[in-house]
C-alpha positions in Angstrom: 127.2 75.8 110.6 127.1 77.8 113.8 125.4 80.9 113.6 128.2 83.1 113.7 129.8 81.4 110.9 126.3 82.2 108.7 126.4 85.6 109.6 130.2 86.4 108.6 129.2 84.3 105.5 125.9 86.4 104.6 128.4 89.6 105.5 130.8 88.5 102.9 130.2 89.4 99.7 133.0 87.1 98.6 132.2 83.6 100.2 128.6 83.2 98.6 128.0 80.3 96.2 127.9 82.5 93.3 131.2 83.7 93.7 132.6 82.8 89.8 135.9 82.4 88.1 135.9 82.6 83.9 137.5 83.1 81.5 138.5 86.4 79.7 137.2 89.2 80.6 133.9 88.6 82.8 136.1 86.7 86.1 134.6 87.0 89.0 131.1 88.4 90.9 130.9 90.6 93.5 128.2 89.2 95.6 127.3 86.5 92.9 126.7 89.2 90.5 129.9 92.1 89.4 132.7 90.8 87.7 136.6 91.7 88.0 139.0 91.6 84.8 140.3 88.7 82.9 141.4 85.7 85.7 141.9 82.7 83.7 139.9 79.9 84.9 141.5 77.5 87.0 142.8 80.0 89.0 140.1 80.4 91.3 142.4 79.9 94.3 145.3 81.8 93.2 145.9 84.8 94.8 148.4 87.2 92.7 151.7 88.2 93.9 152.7 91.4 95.2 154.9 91.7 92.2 152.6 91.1 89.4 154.1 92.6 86.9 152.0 94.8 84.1 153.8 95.9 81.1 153.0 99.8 81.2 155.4 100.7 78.5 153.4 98.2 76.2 149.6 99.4 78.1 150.6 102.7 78.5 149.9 105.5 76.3 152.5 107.4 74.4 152.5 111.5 74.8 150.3 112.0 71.3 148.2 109.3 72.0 147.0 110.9 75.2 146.4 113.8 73.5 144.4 112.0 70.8 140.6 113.5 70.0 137.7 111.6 71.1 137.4 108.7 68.7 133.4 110.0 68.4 134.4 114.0 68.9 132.9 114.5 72.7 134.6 117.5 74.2 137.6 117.1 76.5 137.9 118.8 80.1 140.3 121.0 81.7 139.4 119.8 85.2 141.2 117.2 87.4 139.0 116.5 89.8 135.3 115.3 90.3 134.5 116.0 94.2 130.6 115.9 94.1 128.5 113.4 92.7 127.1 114.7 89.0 123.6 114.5 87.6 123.1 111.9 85.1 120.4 109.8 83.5 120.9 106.3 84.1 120.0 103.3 81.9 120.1 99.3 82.7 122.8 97.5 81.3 123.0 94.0 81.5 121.7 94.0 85.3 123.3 97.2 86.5 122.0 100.7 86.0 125.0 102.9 83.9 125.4 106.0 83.7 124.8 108.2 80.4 124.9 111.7 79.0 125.5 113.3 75.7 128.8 115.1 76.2 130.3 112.4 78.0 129.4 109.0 77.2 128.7 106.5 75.8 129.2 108.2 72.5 129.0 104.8 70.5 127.0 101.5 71.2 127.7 98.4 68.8 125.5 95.8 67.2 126.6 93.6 70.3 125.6 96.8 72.7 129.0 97.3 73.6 129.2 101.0 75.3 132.3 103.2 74.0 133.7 106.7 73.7 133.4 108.4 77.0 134.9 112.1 77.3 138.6 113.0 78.1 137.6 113.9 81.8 137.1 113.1 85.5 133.6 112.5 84.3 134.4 110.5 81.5 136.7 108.2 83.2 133.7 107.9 85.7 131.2 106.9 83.4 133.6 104.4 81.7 134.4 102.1 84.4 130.8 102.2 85.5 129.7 100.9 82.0 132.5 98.5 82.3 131.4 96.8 85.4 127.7 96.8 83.4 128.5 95.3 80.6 130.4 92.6 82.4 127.3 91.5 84.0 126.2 89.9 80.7 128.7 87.3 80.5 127.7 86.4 76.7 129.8 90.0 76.7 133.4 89.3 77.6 135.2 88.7 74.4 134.1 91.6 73.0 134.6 93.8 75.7 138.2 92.2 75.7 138.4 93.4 72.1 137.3 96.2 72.6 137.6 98.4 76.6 140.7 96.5 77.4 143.8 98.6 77.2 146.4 97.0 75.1 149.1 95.4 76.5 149.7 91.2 77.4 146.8 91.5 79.6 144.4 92.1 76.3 146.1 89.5 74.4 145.7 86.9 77.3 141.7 87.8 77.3 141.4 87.6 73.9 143.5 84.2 73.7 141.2 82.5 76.6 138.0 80.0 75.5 134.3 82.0 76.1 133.2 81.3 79.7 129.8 80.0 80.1 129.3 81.9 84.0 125.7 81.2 84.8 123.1 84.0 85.7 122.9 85.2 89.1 119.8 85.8 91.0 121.8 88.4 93.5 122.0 91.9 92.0 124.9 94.7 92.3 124.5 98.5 92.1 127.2 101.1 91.9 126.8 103.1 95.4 129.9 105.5 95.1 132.9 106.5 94.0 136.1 108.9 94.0 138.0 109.1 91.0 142.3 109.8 91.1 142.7 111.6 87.9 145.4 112.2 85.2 145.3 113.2 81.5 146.8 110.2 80.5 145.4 107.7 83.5 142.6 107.4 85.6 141.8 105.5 88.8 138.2 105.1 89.7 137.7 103.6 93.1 133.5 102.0 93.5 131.7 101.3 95.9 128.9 98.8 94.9 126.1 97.3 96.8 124.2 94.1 96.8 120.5 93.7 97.0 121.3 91.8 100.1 122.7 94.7 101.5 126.5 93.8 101.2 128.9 96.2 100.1 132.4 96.1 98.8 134.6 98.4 96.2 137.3 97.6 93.5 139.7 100.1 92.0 139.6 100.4 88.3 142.7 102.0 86.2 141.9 103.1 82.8 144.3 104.6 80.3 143.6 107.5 77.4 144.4 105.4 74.5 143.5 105.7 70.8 140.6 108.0 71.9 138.9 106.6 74.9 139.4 104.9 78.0 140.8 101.9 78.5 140.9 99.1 80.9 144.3 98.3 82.4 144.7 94.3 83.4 147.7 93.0 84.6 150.3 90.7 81.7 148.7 87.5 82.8 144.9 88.4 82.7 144.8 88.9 86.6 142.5 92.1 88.0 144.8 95.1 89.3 143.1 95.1 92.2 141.1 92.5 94.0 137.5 93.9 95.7 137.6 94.2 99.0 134.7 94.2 101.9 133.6 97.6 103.3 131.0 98.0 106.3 129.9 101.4 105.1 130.7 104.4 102.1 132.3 106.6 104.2 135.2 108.0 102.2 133.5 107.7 98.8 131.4 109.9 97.3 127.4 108.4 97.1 126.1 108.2 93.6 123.4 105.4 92.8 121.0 105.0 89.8 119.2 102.3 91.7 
């Protein structure tokens, strides 16, 4: 391999031997390490159409649902933006450090340590997809995370109907770096910028829907990520926030 060829390689996050497909929820690792939503294994090489459809009358949420309550009574916000980076105590999940605060998230962890309830807000949506992308570095994880953050819709159901992945442990670890956050009372889109400890860097949009009291992931019908992760050189145009 010429050295040119190694450098591009070492550049890109997304050529690296750890680079894994599975099943369900946990897919693929950003730099050997962050996962994307639900690609179905086998599909390694596929590369999803433009068209990909994503049933958003069955995903998303109906007028009274986005209005719902917290399912765990955190407050909701009037705002509709988040332009500066907010304080927050962070806390290792899996092999990523998550954000955490009182009024906005997580407001319930399970017996499996499955991080819910995250406040109707910029903030809240925030804090959501980042403990997403934590808890899907634990790949032991991914069905109940399926059950559980995924926003219902043929996308859940295909997580929930694919067999456990057995995605190895990677040695290569991924920390949120930024972030900007497109915001809606019903839907969410948080854009991240993560980092490797190799010093790559890429980001991934997230969509989350209010529904039944929290956030939701959005996947599209077959299982496939919204959004793919893409390679950036630098975080201009996001906001930085890091808790490692």
């Amino acid at each position: 391999m010429s050295q040119s060829t190694e450098s591009t390689t070492e550049a890109n996050p997304f050529t690296k031997p750890g680079f894994i497909i599975a099943a369900a929820l946990v897919v693929a690792l950003i730099a050997a390490a962050i996962v994307i939503f639900l690609i179905p294994k086998g599909q390694e090489n596929a590369q999803p159409a433009p068209e990909e459809s994503t049933s958003w009358a069955a995903a998303s949420p109906s007028k009274s649902a986005a209005a719902d309550a917290s399912i765990c009574g955190l407050p909701a916000s009037t705002e509709k933006a988040l332009g500066k980076a907010p304080a927050t105590k962070w806390e290792l999940v899996g092999t990523m450090a998550a954000p955490a605060d009182p009024k906005i998230g997580p407001g319930k962890t399970d017996d499996q340590g499955i991080r819910s309830c995250f406040a109707h807000s910029p903030q809240g949506a925030l804090y959501a997809a980042v403990n997403l992308w934590a808890l899907g570095s634990d790949p032991s994880k991914e069905r109940a995370i399926a059950d559980q953050l995924a926003a219902e819709g043929p996308g859940r159901d295909a997580g929930m109907r694919a067999p456990q992945s057995s995605a190895p442990s990677s040695t290569v670890k991924v920390q949120v770096a930024g972030f900007n956050v497109s915001y809606t009372a019903n839907q969410s889109v948080v854009d991240l910028a993560f980092k490797a400890d190799t010093g790559a860097l890429a980001s991934v949009r997230t969509t989350l829907l209010w529904q039944n009291g929290d956030w939701k992931g959005v996947v599209a019908d077959t299982g496939a990520p919204l959004e793919e992760p893409s390679q950036i050189r630098d975080l201009s145009g996001f906001i930085p926030w890091s808790g490692a």
